[in-house]
C-alpha positions as CSV (number, residue, x, y, z in Angstrom):
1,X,-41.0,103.2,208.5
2,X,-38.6,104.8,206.2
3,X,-37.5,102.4,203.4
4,X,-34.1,100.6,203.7
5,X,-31.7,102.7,201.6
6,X,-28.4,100.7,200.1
7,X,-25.5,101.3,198.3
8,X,-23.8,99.4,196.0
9,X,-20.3,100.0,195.7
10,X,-19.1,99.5,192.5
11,X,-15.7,99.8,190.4
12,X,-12.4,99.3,191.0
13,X,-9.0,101.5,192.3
14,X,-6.7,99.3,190.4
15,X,-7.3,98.4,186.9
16,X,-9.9,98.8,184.0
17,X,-10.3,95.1,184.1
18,X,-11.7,94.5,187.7
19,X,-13.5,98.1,186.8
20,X,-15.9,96.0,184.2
21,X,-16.3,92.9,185.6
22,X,-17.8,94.9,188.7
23,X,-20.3,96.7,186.7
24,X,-20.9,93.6,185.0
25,X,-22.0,91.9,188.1
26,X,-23.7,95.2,189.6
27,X,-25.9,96.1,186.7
28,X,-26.9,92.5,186.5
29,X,-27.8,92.5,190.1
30,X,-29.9,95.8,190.0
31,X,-32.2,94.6,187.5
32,X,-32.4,91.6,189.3
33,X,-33.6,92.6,192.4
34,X,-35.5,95.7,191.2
35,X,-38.9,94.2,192.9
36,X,-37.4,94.6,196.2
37,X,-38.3,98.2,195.6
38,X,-35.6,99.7,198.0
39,X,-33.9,103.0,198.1
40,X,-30.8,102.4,195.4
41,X,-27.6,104.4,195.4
42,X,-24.7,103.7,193.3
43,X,-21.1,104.6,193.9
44,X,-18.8,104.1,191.2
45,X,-14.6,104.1,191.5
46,X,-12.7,104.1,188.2
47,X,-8.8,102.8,188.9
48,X,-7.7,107.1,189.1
49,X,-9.6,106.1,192.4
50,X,-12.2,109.2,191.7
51,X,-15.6,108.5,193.0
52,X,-19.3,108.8,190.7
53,X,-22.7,108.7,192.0
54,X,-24.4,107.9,188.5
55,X,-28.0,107.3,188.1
56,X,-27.5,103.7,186.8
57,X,-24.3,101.4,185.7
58,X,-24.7,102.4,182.1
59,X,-21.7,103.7,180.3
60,X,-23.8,107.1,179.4
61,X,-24.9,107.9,182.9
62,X,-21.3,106.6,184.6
63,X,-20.0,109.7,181.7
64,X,-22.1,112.0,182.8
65,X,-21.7,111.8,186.5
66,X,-19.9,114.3,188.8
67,X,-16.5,113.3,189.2
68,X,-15.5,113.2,193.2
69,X,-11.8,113.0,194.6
70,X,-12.3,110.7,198.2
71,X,-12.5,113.7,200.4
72,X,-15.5,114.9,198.8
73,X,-17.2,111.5,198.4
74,X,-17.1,110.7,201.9
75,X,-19.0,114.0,202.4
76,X,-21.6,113.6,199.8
77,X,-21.9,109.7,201.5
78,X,-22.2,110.8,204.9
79,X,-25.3,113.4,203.8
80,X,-27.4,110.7,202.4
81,X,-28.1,108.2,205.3
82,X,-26.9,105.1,203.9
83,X,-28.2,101.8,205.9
84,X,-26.3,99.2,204.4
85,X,-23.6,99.4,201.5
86,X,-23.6,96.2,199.2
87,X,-19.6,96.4,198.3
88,X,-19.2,94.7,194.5
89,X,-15.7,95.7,193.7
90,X,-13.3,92.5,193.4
91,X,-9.8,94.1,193.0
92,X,-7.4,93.9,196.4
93,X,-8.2,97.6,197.4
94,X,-12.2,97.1,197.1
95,X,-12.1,94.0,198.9
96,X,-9.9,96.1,201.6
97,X,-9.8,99.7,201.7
98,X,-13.0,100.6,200.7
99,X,-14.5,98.1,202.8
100,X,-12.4,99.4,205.9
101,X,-13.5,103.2,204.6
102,X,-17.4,102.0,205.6
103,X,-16.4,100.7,209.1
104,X,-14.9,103.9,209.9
105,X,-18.0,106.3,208.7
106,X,-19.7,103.4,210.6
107,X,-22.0,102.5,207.5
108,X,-22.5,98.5,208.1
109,X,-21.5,96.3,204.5
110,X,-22.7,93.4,203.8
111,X,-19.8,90.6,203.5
112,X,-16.8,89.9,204.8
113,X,-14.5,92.2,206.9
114,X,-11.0,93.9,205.4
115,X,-8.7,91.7,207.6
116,X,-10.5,88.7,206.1
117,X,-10.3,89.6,202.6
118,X,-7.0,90.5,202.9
119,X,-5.8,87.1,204.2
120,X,-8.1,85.2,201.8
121,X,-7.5,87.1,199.0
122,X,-3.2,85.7,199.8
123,X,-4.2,82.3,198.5
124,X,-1.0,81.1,201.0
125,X,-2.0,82.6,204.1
126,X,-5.4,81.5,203.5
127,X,-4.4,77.8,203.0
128,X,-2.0,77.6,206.0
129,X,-4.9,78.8,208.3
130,X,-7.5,76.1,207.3
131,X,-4.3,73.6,207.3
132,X,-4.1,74.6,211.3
133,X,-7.4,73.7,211.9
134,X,-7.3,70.2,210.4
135,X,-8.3,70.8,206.5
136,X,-6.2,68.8,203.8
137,X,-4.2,71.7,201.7
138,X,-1.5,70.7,198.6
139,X,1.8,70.8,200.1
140,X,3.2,74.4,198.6
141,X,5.6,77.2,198.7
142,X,5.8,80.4,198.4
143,X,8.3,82.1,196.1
144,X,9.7,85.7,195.1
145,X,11.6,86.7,191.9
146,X,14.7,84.4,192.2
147,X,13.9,81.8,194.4
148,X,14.4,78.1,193.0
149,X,11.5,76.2,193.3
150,X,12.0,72.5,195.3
151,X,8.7,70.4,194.7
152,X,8.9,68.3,192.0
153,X,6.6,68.6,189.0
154,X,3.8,67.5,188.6
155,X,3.1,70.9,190.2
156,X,0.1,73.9,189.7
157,X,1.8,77.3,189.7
158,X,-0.3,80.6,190.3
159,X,-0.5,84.3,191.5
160,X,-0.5,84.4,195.4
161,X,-2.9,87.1,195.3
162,X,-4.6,86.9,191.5
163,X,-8.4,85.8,191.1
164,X,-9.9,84.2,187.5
165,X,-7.4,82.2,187.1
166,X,-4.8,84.7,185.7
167,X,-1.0,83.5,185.6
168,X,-2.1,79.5,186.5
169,X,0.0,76.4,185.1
170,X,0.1,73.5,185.5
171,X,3.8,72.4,185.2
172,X,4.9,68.4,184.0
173,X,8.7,68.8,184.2
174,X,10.9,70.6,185.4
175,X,12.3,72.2,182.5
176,X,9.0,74.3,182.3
177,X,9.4,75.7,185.6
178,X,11.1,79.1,184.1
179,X,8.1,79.8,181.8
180,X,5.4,79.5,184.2
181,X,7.0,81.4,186.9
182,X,7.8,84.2,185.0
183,X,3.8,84.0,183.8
184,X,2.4,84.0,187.3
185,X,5.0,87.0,188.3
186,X,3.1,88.9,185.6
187,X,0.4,89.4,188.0
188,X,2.0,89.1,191.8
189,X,5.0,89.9,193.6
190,X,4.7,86.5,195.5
191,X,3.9,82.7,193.3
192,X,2.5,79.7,195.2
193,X,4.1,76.6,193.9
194,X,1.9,73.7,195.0
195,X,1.4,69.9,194.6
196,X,-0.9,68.9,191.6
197,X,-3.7,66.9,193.6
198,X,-5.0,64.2,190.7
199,X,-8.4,64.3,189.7
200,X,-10.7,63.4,191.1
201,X,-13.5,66.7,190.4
202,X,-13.4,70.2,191.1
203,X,-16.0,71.8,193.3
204,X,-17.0,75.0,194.9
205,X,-19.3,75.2,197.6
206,X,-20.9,78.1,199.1
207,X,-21.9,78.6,202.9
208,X,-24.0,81.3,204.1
209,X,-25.2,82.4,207.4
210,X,-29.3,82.7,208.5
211,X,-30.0,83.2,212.2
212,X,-26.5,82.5,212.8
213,X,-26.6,78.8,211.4
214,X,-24.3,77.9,208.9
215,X,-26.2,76.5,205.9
216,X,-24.0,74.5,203.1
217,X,-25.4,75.4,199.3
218,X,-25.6,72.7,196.6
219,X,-22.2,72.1,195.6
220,X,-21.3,74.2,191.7
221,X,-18.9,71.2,189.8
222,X,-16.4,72.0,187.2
223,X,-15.8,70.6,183.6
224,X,-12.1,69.5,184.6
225,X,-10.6,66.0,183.0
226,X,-7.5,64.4,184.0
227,X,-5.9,64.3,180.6
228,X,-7.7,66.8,178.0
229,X,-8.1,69.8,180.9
230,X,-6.2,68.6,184.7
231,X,-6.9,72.7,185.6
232,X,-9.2,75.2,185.1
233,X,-7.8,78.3,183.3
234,X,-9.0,82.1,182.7
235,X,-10.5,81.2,179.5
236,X,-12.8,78.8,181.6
237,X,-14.0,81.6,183.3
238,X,-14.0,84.8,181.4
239,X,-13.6,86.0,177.6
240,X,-14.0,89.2,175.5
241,X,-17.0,89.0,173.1
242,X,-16.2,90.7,169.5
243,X,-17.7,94.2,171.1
244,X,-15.3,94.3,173.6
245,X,-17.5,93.3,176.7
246,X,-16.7,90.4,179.3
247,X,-18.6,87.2,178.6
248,X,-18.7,84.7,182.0
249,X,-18.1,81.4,180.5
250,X,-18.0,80.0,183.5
251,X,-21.9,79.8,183.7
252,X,-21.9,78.0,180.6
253,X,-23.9,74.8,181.1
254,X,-20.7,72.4,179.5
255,X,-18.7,74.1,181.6
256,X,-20.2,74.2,185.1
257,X,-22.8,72.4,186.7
258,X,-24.5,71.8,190.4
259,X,-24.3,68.7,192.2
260,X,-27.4,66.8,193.2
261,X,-27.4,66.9,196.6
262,X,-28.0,63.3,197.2
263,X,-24.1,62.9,196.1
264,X,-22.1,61.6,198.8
265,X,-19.9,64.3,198.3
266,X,-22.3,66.9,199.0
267,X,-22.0,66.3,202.8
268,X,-18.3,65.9,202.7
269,X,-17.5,68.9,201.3
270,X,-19.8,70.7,203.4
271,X,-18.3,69.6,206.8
272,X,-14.9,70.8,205.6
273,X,-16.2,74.2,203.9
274,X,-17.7,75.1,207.5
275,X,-14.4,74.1,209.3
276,X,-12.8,76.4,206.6
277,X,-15.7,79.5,207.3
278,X,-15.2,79.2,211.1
279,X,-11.4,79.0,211.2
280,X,-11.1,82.2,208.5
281,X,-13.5,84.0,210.8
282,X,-15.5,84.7,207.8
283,X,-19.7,86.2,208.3
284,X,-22.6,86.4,206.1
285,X,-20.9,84.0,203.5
286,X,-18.5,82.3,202.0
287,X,-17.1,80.4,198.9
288,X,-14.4,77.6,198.4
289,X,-12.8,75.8,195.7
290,X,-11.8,72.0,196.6
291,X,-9.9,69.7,194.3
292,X,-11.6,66.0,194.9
293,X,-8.9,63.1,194.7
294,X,-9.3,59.8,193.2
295,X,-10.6,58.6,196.4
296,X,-13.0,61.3,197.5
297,X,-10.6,63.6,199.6
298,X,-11.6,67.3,199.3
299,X,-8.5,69.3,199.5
300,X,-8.3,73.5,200.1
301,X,-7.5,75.2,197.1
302,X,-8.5,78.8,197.6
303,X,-11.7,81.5,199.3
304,X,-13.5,83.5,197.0
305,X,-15.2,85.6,199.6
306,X,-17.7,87.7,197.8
307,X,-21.1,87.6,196.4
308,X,-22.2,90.5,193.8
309,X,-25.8,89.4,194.6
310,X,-26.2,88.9,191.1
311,X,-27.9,86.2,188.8
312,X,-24.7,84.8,187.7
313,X,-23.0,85.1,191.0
314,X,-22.3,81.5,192.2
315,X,-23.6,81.9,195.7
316,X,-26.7,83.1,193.8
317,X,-26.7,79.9,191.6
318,X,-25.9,78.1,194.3
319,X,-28.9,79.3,196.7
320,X,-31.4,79.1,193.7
321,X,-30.9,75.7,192.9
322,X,-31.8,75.0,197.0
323,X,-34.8,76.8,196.9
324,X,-33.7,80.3,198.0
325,X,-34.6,82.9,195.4
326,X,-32.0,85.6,194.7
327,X,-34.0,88.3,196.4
328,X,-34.7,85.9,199.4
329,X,-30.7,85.9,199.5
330,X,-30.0,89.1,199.5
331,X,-32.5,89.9,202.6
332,X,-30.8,86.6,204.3
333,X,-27.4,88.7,204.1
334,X,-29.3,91.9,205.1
335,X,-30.9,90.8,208.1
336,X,-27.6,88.9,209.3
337,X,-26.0,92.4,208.4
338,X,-28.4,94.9,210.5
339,X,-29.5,92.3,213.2
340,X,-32.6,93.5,214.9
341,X,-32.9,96.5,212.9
342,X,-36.2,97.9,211.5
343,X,-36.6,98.6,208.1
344,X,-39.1,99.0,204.9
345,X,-38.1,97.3,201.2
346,X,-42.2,98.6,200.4
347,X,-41.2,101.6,198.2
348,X,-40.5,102.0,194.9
349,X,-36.9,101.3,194.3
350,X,-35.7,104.6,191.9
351,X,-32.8,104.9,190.0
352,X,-30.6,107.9,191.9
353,X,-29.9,110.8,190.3
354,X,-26.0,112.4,191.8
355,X,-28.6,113.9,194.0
356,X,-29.3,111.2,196.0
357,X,-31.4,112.8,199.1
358,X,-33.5,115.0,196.6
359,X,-34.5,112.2,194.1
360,X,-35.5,109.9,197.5
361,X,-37.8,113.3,198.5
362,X,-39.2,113.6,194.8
363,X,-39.7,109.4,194.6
């Protein structure tokens, strides 16, 4: 039986930024599940949108890869019988494009389809889908450059279409209105404007899919407090160290926690994270953020559907602290991936040179 070969898909076609933070998350899950000892393959998009094979995520073997333009990538792809590409890219066109490139060489993915990261990753569109099918959102609108907003501060104002936090505010009156919205146009066309829910807690809670049951995680909650921090910002989640790298402080222990599962909220949040999976059409897995009122009422804030499948990842925290080790996950999300399938994880996992199909014949 000939051992289950996987890509991960790594990079990013639209800025240095999302380039590191995927490598981050990819290198961290290689080593991770290195005792699955499966056939690896990296793919590697810088934001000039040229492709690398490299032998591993460092900096000196991404260097020292071939450079591919997309015609010749989806040759040298299409030679090496891929089974399953695990996509890690976060930026719009990774969620999307490249995604949607793997349905048409008909190379299953693990995650979410195109459509549905493309609605999800609209924070708007996202929220007025799970408002049809009966989940609490903060009433909002949607602005371009030039539009006044109308909802009366207290209000949060963000990005329709930004992760990490980038561009949030929370606005108190409404003489900081022009500040904040020229912030959040920094990094989107298109601003959400939205009621401030009062705290309350902030959770995230993780769903993912085994033998086509939905399973709700332990909920991840969030150092939030209604006077010294009322919203989570980008520093809460990432920050440069002195050598230049990305440092996730959101997995800082003072900053994030999980829930102990015997909290009444566990169950509550769960039932509406479901509804929210089922009515995005989502598969394999999926994440949500819910603001908690002061009287226990989860409210939509926004999907994060993806999973890097690394240590750090929140799924993966999420699914450890149930029981469910990482490399237990990933096979979870393989299986629901390639159904019935038959394959082999018994060989030693290698690290690919750019040629893939000779190193697998050498290994």
């Amino acid at each position: 039986m000939p051992a289950l070969r996987i890509l991960h898909l790594v990079g990013s076609a639209q800025n240095d930024f999302y380039c590191e933070l995927s490598r981050l998350y990819a290198a961290d899950c290689l080593a991770a599940t290195a005792q699955l000892h499966y056939d690896c393959a990296i793919a590697y998009i810088t934001p000039d949108r040229q492709w690398r094979f490299p032998r591993s995520l460092s900096q000196e073997d991404i260097a020292q890869a071939k450079l591919m333009p997309v015609s010749e990538a989806i040759e040298f792809i299409a030679a090496q019988n891929i089974d399953i590409v695990l996509p890690q890219m976060f930026c719009i066109p990774g969620m999307t494009h490249y995604r949607a490139l793997f349905d048409l060489l008909k190379i299953p993915y693990v995650g979410n389809t195109p459509d549905i990261m493309a609605i999800t990753a609209h924070k708007a569109k996202a929220k007025a889908i799970v408002e049809a099918a009966g989940v609490k959102v903060p009433r909002g609108e949607l602005l371009r450059q030039g539009d006044i907003p109308t909802i009366t501060p207290p209000v949060v104002i963000k990005p329709a279409n930004s992760d990490n936090s980038l561009g949030v505010n929370l606005v108190k009156d409404a003489a900081e209105y022009d500040a904040a919205l020229n912030k959040a146009f920094e990094y989107a066309s298109e601003v959400i404007v939205e009621t401030f829910i009062e705290l309350g807690r902030e959770v995230r809670c993780g769903i993912i899919v085994k033998d086509g049951e939905l399973i709700g995680l332990p909920l991840e909650e969030y150092l939030v407090d209604p006077h010294e921090k009322p919203i989570r910002t980008y520093a809460d989640k990432l920050q440069k160290t002195d050598d230049g790298n990305l440092h996730l402080v959101a997995k800082d222990k003072t900053r994030a926690w999980i829930v102990d599962p015997n909290d009444p909220l566990t169950q509550k949040v769960h039932q509406v994270a479901k509804k929210c999976h089922q009515a995005l059409g989502c598969r394999h897995y999926s994440l949500f953020d819910f603001r908690i009122d002061p009287q226990g009422q989860p409210w939509f804030l926004e999907a994060g559907l993806y999973c890097s499948f690394a240590p750090k990842s929140v799924i993966s925290c999420m699914a450890k602290a149930a029981g469910i080790s990482l490399n237990e996950l990933l096979m979870i999300a393989i299986d629901e991936t390639l159904g019935s399938n038959k394959y082999s994880i018994s060989v030693v996992k290698i690290n690919e040179p750019p040629s893939l199909r000779e190193a697998s014949a050498n290994a």
